[in-house]
C-alpha positions as CSV (number, residue, x, y, z in Angstrom):
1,X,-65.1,-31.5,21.7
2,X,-62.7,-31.9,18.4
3,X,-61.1,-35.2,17.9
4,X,-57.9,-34.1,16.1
5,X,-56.7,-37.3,15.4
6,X,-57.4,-41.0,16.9
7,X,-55.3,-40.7,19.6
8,X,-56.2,-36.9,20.9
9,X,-59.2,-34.7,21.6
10,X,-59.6,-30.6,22.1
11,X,-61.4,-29.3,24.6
12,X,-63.2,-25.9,24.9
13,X,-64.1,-25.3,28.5
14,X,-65.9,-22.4,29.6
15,X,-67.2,-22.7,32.6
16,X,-64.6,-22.9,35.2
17,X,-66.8,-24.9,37.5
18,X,-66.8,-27.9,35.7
19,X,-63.1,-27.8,34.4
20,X,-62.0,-30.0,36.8
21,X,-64.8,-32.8,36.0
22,X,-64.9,-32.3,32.8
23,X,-61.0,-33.0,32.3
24,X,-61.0,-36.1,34.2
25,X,-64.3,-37.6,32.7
26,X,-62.7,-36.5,29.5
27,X,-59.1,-38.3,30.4
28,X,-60.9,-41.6,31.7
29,X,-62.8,-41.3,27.9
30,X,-60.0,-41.0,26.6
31,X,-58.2,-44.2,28.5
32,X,-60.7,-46.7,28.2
33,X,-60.7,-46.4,24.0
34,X,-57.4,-46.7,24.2
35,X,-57.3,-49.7,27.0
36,X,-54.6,-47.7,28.7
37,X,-54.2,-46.3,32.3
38,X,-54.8,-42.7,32.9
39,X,-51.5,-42.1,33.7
40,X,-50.5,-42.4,29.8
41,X,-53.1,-39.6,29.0
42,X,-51.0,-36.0,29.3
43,X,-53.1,-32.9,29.0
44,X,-51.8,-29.8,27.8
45,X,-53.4,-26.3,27.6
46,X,-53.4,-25.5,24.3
47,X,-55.1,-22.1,24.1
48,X,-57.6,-19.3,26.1
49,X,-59.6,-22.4,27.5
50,X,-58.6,-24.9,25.5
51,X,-57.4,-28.4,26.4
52,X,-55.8,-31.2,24.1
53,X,-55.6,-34.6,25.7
54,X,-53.4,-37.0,23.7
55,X,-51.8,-41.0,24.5
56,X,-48.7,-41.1,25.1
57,X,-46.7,-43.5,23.1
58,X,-44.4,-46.2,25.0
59,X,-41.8,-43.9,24.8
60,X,-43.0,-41.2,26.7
61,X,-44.7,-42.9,29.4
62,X,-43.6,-42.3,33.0
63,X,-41.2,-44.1,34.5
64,X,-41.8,-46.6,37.2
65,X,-40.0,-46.0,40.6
């Protein structure tokens, strides 16, 4: 895990069994140190296995229906 700045991390995943647990234990991380809902968390692949999970500022975040 690489913290690329204090409001994103990189991921390397390599086993494709865990991807899915790994992204959401790495997205609810990622939420609570931010005291945010997940919802504001976007993850984007970034590379060959590589994940980069960043906070969305205010003005990015999803609109409410």
């Amino acid at each position: 895990m690489t913290f690329d700045a204090n409001d994103s991390v990189t991921l390397k995943i390599w086993d494709r069994s865990a991807l899915h647990h790994t992204l959401d234990t790495a997205v609810s991380d990622l939420s609570a140190r931010h005291n945010t809902t997940t919802c504001r968390i976007a993850v984007t692949c970034s590379g060959p296995n590589t994940f980069t999970l960043s906070v969305r500022g205010e003005d990015r975040a999803l609109a409410s229906a």
